[in-house]
C-alpha positions in Angstrom: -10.7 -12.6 14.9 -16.4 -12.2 17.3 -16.1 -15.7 18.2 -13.4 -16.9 20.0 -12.4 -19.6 17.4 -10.3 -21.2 18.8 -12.2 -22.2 22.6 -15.6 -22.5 21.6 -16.3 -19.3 23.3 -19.2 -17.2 21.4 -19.3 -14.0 24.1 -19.9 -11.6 21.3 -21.8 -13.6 18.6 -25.5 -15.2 19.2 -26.6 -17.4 16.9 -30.1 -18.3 15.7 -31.8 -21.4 13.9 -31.6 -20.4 9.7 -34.2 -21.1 7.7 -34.3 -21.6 4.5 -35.3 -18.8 1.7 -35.5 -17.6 -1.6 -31.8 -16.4 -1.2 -30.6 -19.6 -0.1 -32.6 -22.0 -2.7 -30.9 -19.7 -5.5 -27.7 -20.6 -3.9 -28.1 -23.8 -4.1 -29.2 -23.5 -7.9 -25.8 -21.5 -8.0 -23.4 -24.0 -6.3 -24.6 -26.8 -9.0 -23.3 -24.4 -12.0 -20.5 -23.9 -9.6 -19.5 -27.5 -9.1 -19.6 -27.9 -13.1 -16.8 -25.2 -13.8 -14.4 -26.3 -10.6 -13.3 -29.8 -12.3 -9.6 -30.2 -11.1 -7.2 -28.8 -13.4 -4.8 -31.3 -15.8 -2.2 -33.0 -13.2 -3.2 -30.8 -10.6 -4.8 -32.5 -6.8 -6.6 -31.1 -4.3 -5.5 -33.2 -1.2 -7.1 -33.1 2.3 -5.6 -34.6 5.3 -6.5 -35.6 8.8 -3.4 -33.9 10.6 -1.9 -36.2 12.9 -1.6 -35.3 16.4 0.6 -36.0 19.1 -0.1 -38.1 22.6 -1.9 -36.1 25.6 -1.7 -37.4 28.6 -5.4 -38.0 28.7 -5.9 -39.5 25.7 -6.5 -38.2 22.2 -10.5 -36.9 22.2 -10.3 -34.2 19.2 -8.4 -31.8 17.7 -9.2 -28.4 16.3 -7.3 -26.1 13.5 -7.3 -22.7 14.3 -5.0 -20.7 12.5 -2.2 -21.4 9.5 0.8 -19.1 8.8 0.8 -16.8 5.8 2.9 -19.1 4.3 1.4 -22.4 4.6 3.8 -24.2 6.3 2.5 -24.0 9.9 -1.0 -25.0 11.6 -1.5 -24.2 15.4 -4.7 -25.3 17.2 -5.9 -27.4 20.1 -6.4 -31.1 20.6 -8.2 -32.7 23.8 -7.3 -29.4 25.8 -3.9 -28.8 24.2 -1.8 -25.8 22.3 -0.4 -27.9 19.0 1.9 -27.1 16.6 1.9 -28.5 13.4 4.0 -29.0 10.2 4.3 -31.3 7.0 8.0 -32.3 7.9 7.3 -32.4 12.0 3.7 -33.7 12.1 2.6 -32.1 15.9 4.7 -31.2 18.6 2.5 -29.7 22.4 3.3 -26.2 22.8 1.5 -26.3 26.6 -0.4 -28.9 28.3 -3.5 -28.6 30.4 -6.6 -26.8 29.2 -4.3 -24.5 27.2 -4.7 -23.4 23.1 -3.2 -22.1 19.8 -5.3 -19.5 18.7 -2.8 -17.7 15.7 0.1 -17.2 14.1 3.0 -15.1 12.4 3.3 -15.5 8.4 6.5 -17.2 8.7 4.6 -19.6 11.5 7.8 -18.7 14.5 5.4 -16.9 17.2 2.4 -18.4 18.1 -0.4 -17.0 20.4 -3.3 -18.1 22.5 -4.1 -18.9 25.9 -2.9 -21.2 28.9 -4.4 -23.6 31.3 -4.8 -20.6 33.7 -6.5 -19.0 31.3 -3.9 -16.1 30.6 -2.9 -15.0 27.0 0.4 -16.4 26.0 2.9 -16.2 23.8 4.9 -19.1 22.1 8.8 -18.9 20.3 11.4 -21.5 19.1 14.2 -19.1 20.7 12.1 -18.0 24.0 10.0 -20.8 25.1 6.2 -20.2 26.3 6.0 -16.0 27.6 3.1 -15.5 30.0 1.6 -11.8 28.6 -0.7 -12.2 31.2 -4.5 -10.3 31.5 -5.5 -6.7 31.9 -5.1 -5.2 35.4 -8.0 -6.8 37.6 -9.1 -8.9 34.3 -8.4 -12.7 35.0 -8.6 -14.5 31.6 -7.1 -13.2 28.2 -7.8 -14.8 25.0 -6.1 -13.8 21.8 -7.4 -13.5 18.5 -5.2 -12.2 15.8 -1.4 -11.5 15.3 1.0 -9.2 13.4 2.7 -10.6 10.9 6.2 -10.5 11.7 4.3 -11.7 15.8 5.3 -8.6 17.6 1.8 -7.3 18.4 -1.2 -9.4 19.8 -5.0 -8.9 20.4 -7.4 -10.3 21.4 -10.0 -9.4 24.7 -9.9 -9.8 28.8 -12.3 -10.8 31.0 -13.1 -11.4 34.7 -16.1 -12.5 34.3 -18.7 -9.6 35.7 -17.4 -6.2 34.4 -17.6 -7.2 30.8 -14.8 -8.2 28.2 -12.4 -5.5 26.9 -10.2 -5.5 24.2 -6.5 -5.9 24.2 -3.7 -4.9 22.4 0.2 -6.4 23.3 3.5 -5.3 22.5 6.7 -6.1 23.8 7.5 -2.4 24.3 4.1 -1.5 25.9 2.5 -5.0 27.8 -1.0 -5.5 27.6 -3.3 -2.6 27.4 -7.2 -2.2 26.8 -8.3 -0.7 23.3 -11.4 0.8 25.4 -15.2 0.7 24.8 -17.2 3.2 23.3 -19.0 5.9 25.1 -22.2 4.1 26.5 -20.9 0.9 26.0 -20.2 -2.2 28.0 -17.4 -4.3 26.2 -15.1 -4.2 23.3 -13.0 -7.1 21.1 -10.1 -7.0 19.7 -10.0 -9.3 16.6 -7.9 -8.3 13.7 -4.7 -6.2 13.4 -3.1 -4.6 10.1 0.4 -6.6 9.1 2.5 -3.6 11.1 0.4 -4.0 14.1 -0.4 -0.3 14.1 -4.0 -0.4 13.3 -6.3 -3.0 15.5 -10.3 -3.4 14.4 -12.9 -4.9 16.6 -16.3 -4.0 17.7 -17.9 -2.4 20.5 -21.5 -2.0 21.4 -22.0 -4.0 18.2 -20.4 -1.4 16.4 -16.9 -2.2 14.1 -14.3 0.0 15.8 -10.6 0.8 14.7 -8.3 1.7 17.2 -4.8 3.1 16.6 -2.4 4.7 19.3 -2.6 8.1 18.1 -6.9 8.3 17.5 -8.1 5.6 20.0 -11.2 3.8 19.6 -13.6 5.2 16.8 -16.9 3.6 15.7 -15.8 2.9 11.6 -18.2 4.0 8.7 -19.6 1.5 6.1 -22.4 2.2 3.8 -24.3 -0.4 5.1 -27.9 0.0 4.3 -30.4 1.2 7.3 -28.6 0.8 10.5 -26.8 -2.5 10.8 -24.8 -3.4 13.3 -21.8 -5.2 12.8 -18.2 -6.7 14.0 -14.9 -7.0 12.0 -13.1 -11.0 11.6 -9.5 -10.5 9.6 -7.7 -7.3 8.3 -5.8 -7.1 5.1 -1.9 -6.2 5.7 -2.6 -2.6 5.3 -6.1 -2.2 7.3 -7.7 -0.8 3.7 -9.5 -4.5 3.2 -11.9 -5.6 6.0 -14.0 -8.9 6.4 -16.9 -9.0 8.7 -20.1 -9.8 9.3 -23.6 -8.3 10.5 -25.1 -8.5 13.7 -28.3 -7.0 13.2 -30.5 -3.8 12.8 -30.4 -3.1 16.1 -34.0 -4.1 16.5 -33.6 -8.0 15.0 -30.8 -10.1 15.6 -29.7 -13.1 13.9 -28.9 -12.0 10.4 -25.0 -12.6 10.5 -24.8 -11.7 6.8 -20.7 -11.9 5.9 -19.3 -8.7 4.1 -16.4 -7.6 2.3 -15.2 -3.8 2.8 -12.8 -2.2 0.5 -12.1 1.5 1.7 -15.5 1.5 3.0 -17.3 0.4 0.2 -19.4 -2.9 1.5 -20.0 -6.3 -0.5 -22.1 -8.8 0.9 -20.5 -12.2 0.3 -24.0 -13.7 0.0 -27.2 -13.0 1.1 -27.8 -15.7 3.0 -28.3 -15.8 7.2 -25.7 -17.4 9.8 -22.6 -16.9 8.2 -19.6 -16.3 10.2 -16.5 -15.3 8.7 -13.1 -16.3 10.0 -10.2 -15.6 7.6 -9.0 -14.5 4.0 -6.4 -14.7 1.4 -3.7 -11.7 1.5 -5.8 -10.2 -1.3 -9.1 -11.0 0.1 -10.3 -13.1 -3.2 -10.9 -16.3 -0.4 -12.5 -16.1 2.2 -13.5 -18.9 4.7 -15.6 -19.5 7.8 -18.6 -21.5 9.1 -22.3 -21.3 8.5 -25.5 -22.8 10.4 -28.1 -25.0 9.1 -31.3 -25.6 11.3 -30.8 -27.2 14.6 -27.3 -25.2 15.3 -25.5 -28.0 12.7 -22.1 -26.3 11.0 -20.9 -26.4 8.3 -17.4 -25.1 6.4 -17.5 -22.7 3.3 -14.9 -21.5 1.2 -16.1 -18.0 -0.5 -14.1 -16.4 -3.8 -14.7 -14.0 -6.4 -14.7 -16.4 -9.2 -16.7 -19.5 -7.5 -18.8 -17.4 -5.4 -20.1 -19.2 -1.6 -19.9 -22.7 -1.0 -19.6 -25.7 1.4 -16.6 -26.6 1.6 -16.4 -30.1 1.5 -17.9 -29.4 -2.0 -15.7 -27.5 -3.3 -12.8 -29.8 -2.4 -14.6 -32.7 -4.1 -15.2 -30.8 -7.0 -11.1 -30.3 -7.0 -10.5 -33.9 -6.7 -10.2 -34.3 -3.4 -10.8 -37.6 -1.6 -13.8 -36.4 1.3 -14.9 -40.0 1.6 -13.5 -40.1 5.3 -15.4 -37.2 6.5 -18.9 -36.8 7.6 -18.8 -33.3 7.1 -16.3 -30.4 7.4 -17.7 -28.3 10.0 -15.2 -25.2 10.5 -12.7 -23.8 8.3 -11.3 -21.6 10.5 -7.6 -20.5 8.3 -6.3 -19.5 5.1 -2.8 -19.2 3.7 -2.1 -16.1 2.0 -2.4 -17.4 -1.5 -5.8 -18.9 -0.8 -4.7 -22.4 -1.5 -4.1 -23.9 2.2 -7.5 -23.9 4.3 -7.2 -25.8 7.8 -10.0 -26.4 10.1 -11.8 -29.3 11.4 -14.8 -31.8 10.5 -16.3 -34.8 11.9 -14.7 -38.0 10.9 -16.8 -40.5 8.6 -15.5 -43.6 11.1 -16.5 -42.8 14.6 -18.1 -39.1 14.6 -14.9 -37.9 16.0 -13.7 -33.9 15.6 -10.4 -34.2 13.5 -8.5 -31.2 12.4 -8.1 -31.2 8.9 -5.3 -29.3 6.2 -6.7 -29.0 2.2 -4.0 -27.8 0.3 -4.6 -27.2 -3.8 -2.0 -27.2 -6.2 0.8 -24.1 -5.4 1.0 -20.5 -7.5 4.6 -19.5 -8.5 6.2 -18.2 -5.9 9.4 -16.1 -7.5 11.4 -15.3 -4.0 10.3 -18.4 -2.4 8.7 -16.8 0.7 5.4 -18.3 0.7 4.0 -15.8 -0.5 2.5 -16.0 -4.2 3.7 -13.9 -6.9 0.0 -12.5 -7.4 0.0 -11.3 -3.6 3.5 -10.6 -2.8 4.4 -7.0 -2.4 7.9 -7.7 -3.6 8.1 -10.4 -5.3 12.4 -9.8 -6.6 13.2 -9.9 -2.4 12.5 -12.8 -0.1 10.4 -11.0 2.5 8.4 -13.8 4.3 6.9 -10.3 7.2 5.9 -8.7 3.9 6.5 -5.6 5.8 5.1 -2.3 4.0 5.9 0.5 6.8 4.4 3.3 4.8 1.1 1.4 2.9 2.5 1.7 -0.5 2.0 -1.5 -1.8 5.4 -2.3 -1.9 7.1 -4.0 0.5 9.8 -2.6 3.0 12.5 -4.5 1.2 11.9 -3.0 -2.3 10.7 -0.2 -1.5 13.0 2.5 -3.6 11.9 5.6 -0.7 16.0 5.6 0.6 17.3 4.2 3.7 19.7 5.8 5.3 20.9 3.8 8.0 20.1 0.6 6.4 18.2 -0.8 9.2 15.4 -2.1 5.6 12.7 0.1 7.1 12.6 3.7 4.3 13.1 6.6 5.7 9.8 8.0 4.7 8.5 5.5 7.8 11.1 6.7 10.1 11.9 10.2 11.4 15.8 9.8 12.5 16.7 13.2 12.8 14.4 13.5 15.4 16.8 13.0 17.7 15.2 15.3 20.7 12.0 13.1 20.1 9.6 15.5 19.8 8.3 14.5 16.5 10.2 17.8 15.2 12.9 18.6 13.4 14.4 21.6 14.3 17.3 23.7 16.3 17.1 21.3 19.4 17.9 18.5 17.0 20.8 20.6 15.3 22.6 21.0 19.0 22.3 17.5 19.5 24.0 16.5 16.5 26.6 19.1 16.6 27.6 18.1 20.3 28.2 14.5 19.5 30.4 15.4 16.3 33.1 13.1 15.6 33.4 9.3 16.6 30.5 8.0 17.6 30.0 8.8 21.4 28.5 5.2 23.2 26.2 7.7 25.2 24.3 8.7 22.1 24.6 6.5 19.1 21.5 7.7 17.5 23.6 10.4 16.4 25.1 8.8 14.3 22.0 8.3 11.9 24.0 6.5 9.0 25.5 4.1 11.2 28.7 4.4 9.6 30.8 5.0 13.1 30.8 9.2 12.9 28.7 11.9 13.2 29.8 13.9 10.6 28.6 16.0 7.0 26.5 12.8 5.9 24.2 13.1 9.2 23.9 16.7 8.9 23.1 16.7 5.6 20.2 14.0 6.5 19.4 16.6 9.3 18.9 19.2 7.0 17.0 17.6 4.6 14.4 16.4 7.2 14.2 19.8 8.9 10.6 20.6 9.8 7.3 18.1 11.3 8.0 14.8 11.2 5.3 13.6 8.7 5.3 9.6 9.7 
């Protein structure tokens, strides 16, 4: 997730004055049915809050919402220069002072990402402190953009400045490392990543662009009509749902018409110029973002298959909310999983001041209590807050029925144990491995050992046996 959200940064995106047309009047003839049907359910309030932010040394100017955890619970952001932290039970605690931001976050909210005052990409946990992840070789800034969900992979895009930016992908395994440009072209962004952190999307050369370890950088294939051009803002968990926008035909800019891609198959969220999408429920049914009126003036929208695209500070009013202290809500820039939390920030009705905002609507049941909804939760009888799903099933790692034999909660249909020469076969080599460490487990070579029950003995060769041949994950 390109703008860079989160620092005011536009490198990739350039945005032109919209002006008003057919499209747009028929919106507006659209939003007033909308407004009619959205009256707040029986008992149930919208509530938007001003979140409170903590002293800065050099006084409290503004403060910005970036991102919210899958679950709800935690807003990061920046305020007067500042990485923040925010929760309903904490209020806001400073992850990093001086010139420094909070640009994402895990579902469960425990790793945050974004930048420092020396403009490196960092990497923030309760256990580990602030991690310096640093820029790409002879790169000196780093900015991150999205984040796995369980906060083990990070990307975003590197720049020094003259050679262009390239995007980034980081591990604790591999370091930073550059996703690439495609052939001709002279930059690249990283800005969403599936929930495993396998599969990273982008652009390049104004072109949407997946890039996995195994394939690289590819140019990705939408049936949009003629030749638009076009960049990719937030990833469903598997990679299968995409939300981006346009940039152009290649011949006129400025269209930055917001679409919704489902396996390829492309649906404009409206047709209406200067939309920039930034986020979207787990199941894509909300999305939110920022449009531009005439003179470069934003504005917040909240998108959905039922209510279609409006302002934001509409919709909230027509859910009860109380909007009388804003001016207008100018960014919503994150969504919780179940589409009910949307953080952001607006311009405060009192003194024109930028104030990050939380709206939170009435909660869905939540069986497992993981913060993730029922109607989104990929297994909904396990608590499973990373919502892993290894193999793209649709059901999560910790229901999944697919075996596991060494009870690590990851199946064995993502993992390839017997593999124990590593080279993604399962064959002969593999059978002389196991047979030498036969018996106790040998300290030298655990892996052996694929059932973890202290011996190599029938029970591993009989997994052996059964997985003889390529490994197929």
């Amino acid at each position: 997730m390109a703008q860079s959200k989160h620092t005011g940064r536009t490198a990739p995106l350039r945005f032109l004055v919209w002006t008003v047309s057919r499209s747009a009047v028929l919106e507006s003839i659209l939003l007033a049915c909308s407004l009619a049907a959205l009256a707040p359910e029986s008992n149930a309030q919208t509530v938007l809050t001003m979140l409170d932010m903590p002293n800065v040394p050099y006084g409290q100017i503004w403060s910005r919402a970036s991102a919210i955890s899958a679950d709800g619970r935690v807003v990061v952001g920046a305020t007067s220069y500042t990485a923040f932290r925010w929760t309903a039970s904490e209020g806001g605690s400073i992850l990093s002072y001086g010139w420094s931001s909070a640009n994402c976050v895990s579902a469960d909210g425990s790793v945050i990402a974004g930048s420092l005052g020396t403009g490196r990409a960092a990497r923030w946990t309760a256990g580990s402190g602030t991690l310096d992840i640093g820029a790409l070789p002879g790169n000196t800034t780093a900015q991150p953009y999205a984040i796995s969900l369980d906060g083990s992979t990070i990307v975003g895009f590197s720049t020094n400045g003259d050679s262009g930016d390239r995007g980034f992908v980081w591990t604790q395994a591999s370091g930073i490392r550059s996703i690439g440009v495609l052939a001709g072209g002279s930059g690249s962004f990283a800005t969403a990543v599936s929930a495993d952190g396998a599969i990273v999307f982008g652009n390049s050369n104004a072109t949407p662009v997946r890039w996995t370890h195994a394939e690289g950088l590819v140019p990705l294939s939408f049936d949009l009509p003629g030749s638009l051009l076009g960049a990719i803002n937030w990833s469903s968990s598997s990679g299968g749902v995409l939300i981006g926008h346009t940039f152009g035909d290649g011949a006129s800019w400025g269209m930055y018409v917001p679409f919704c891609s489902r396996d390829g198959a492309v649906q404009f969220l409206t047709q209406a110029r200067e939309y920039f999408p930034a986020a979207a429920s787990a199941d894509a049914a909300v999305v939110v973002g920022m449009y531009r009126l005439a003179g470069g003036v934003e504005r917040a929208f909240r998108w959905s298959a039922d209510a279609g695209m409006m302002p934001l500070k509409d919709y909230l009013a027509a859910r009860g909310a109380d909007v009388s202290q804003w001016l207008s809500l100018n960014r919503a820039s994150g969504v919780s999983a179940d589409g009910r939390t949307i953080v952001g920030w607006g311009t405060r009705l009192a003194d024109n001041a930028t104030q990050a905002f939380i709206a939170v609507e009435p909660s869905l049941p939540d069986a497992d209590g993981d913060g993730w909804p029922d109607s989104v939760d990929n297994c909904t009888a396990v608590l499973n807050p990373d919502q892993a799903d290894c193999d793209h099933d649709g059901i999560g790692n910790a229901c999944d029925v697919d075996g596991d034999f060494n009870a690590n909660g990851v199946p064995d249909s993502c993992e390839c144990l017997a593999d124990l020469f590593v080279d993604r076969q399962v064959n002969g080599a593999d059978l002389g491995v196991l047979l030498a460490f036969w018996g106790p487990v040998n300290p030298g070579f655990p892996q052996a050992d694929m059932n973890r029950d202290g011996k190599v003995d029938g029970a591993d060769l009989g997994h052996l046996l059964a997985s003889w041949g390529p490994c197929t994950n």
